[in-house]
N, C-alpha and C positions, 0 to 999 in steps of 0.2 A: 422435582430436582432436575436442573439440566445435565447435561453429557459435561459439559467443563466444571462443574463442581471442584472449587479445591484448585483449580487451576488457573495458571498467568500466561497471560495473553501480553506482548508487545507491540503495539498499535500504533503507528510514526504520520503524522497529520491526521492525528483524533480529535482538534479541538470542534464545541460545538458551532457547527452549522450545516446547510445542506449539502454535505460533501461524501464522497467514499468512505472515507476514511472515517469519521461519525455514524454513518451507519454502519460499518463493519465491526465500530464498534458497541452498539445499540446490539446488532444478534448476539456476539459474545456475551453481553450483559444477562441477555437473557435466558441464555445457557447456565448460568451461573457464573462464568470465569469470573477474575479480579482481573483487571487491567489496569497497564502501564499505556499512557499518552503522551503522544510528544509532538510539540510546534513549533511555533513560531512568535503566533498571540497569546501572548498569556492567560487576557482574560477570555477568550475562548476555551483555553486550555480549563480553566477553573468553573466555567462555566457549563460544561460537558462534565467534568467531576459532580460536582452538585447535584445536575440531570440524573445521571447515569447511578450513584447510590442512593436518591431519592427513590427512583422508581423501581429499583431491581434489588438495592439491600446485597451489594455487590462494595468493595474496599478499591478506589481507583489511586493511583498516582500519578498526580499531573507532573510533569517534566518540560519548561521551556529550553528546546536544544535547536540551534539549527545548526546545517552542515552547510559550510561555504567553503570559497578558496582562504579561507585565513587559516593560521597556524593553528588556532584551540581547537577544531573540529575533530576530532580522532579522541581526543582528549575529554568532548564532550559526549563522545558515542560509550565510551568508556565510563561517565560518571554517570549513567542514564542507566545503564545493565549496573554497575555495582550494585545503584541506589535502588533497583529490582531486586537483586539478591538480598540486599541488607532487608527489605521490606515483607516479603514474599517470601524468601528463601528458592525459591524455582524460577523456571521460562520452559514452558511447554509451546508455547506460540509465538514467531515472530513474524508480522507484516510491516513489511517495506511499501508502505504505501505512500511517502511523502514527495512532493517531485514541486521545484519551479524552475521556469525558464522562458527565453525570450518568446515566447510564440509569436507567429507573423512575419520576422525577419527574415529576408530570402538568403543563403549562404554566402553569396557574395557581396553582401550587406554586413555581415554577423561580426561583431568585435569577439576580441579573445575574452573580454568580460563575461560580453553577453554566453558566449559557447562555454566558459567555465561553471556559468551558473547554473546549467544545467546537468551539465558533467557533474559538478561538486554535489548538489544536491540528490541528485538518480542514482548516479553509479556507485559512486564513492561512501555517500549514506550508505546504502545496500552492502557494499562492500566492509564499511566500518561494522555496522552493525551484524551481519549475517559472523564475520568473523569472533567480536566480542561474545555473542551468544552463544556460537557452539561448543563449549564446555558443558555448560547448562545444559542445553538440548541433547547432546548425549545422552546425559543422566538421566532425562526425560525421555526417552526417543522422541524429540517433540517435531516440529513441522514450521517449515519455512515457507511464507508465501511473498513473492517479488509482484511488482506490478510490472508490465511493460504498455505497450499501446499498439492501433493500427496504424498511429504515424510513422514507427517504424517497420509496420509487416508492409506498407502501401506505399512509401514515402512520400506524406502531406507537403505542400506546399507549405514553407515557412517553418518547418518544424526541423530544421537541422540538426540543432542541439540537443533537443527533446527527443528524435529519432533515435539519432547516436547514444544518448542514455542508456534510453528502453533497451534498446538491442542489446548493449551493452548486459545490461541486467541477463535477459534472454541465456546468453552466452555466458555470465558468473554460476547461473541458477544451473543450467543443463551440466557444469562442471562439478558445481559443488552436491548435484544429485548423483553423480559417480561416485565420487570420492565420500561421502556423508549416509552412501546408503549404506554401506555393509554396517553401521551403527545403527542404524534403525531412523535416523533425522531425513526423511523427506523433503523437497523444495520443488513447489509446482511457481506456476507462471499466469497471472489473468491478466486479459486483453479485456478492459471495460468500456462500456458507451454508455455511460450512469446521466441521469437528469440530475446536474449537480446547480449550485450558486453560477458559477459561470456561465454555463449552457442555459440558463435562465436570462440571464442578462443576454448574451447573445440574440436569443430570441425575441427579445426587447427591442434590441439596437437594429439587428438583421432581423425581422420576419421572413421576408421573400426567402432568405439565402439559409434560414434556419425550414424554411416547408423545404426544400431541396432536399437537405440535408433528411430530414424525417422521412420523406419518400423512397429512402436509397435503401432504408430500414426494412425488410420485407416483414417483419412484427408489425410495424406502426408506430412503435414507443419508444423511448430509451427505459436502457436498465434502472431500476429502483436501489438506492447506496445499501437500502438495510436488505430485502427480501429477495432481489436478485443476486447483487455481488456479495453482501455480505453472508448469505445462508450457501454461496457456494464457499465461503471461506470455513463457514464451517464445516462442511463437509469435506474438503482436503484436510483439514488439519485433524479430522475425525478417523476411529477405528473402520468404520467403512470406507475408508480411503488406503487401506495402510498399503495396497502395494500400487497404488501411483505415487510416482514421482518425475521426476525430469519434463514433465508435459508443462505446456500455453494452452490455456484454455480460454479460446475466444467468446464473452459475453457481450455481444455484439450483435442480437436478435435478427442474426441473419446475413448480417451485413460482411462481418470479419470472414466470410470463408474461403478456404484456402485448399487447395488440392493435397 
């Protein structure tokens, strides 16, 4: 029997493929929790359902939601937790791990599109969602986890948007851990450098610029979505965590460190 037995997990870019968010949600599974997934591609989304109660004997609910600058988003973060309650009846876990945006573009390049899309999806998701939940998590004392990144502990070339997200998040989470602790609802912060779809393709495209980048790694490797990031998710949202909260914790094999 795992430690999340009985218990829901909310997982926001869990559809199947090699990405954070799919392993993060692979450990849960295997803990036992039920999860809730949410994306973008559908059949990713249903395709990772399927997965995920084949091999684990775990109850999942796929959810296509994205969050943008259009009107229905708020609306959409809203029918994504009801349809959790209605389902589940609980939210002991919520991960904000979903994020797009223009990567590459220098700031004085950036349209107000491109910089919304990022904003809408990082901050504002997190924000949508962190607020929706916390009734629930009360009830539960359950556990918040936000992602942020080193593009904005480092400030990456190209990464304006994405920067100012993260940060953003950074700064929602370090608040809503003041205010949400004396409830018992923790919210920690991970900084990852995961071997994902993308960072493969990169590697592809760039070799030279992708060894660079791996040598800067004083580990050698990028983080693993299920065994590195996803079993420190477990771990924050776990009774061995219970008096962290308001922390970033950089998984970044060396790389992320900061005074």
């Amino acid at each position: 029997m795992g430690i999340f037995e009985g218990k829901v997990a909310i997982i926001t870019g869990g559809g199947k493929a090699k990405s954070i968010g799919y392993g993060i949600a692979v450990a849960y599974a295997k803990e036992g929790a039920n999860l809730v997934i949410t994306g973008r591609n559908e059949q990713k989304l249903l395709d990772a359902k399927e997965e995920l109660e084949k091999l684990y004997g775990i109850k999942v609910l796929a959810q296509q939601a994205d969050v943008n600058p259009g009107d229905e988003s708020e609306e959409t973060v809203k029918r994504v937790v009801q349809n959790t309650i209605d389902t589940f009846g609980r939210i002991d876990v919520l991960i904000n791990n979903a994020q797009a945006s223009a990567s590459g573009v220098p700031l004085c390049d950036q349209t107000k599109e491109q910089f919304d899309l990022g904003i809408y999806s990082g901050l504002y998701a997190t924000f949508y969602y962190m607020r929706e939940c916390y009734p629930h998590l009360k009830k539960t004392e359950g556990s918040v986890i936000n992602f942020a990144s080193g593009a904005g502990l480092f400030g990456n070339v190209g990464q304006c948007s994405y920067a100012a997200a993260k940060e953003g998040i950074r700064g929602l989470s370090r608040v809503a851990a003041t205010e949400w602790g004396p409830y018992g609802v923790r919210v920690n912060v991970i900084c990852p450098l995961a071997m994902t779809e993308g960072l493969q393709k990169f590697k592809e495209e760039y070799p030279d610029r992708y060894e660079q980048t791996i040598k800067a790694v004083p580990m050698g490797r990028f983080a693993d979505p299920e065994t590195d990031i996803g079993r420190l998710c477990i771990f924050l949202s776990s009774e061995d965590a219970a008096y962290i909260t308001g922390e970033t914790i950089t998984v970044q094999g060396g790389s992320g460190l900061r005074p």
